[in-house]
C-alpha positions in Angstrom: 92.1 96.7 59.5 94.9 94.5 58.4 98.4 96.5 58.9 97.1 99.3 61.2 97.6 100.3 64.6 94.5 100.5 67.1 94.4 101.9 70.3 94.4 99.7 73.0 91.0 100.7 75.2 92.0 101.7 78.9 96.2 102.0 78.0 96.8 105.3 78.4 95.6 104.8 81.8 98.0 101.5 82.2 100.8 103.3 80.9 100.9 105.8 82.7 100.6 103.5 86.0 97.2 104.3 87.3 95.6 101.1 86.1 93.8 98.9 88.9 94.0 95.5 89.5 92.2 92.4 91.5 95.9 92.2 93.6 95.8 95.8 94.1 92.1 95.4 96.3 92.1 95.2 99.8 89.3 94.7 101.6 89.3 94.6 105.2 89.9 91.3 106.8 91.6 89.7 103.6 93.2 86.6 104.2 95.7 84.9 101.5 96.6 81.4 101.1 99.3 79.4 100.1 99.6 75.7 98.7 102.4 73.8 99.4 102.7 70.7 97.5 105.4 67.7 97.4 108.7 68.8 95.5 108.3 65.0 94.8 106.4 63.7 92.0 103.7 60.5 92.5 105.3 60.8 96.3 103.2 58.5 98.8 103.2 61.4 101.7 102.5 59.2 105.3 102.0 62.3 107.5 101.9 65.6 107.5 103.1 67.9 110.5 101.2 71.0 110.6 101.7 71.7 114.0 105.0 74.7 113.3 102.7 76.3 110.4 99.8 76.9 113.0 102.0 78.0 115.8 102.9 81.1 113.3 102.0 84.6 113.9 99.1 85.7 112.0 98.4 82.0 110.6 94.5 81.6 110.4 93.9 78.1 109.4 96.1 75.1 108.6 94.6 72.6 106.5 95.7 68.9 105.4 94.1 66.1 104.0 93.3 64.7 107.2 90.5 67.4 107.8 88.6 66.4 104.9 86.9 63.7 107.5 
């Protein structure tokens, strides 16, 4: 009702730190990826040079516009 306080389902077990979250699952073999865009707006980009980012330890997979074709 109006003006009084409800528990909150599942916070004691946030508060006290044992909640689970989708960052907190691992699986084995998880990548993560990262999107790194242009720090300039409407900017006309004539190449891109992914060739440091692949060369990276543990880098997976480096992908541009240009593999779209």
């Amino acid at each position: 009702m109006i003006g009084q306080a409800h528990p909150r389902l599942g916070g004691d077990r946030l508060a006290a730190g044992a909640g689970r979250f989708v960052d907190d699952v691992r699986p084995p073999g998880l990548l993560h990826a990262a999107v790194l865009r242009s720090p300039h707006a409407h900017a006309r980009l004539l190449s891109v040079d992914a060739g440091r980012a692949r060369e990276l330890a543990g880098v997976r997979a480096v992908l541009t516009a240009a593999d779209r074709r």
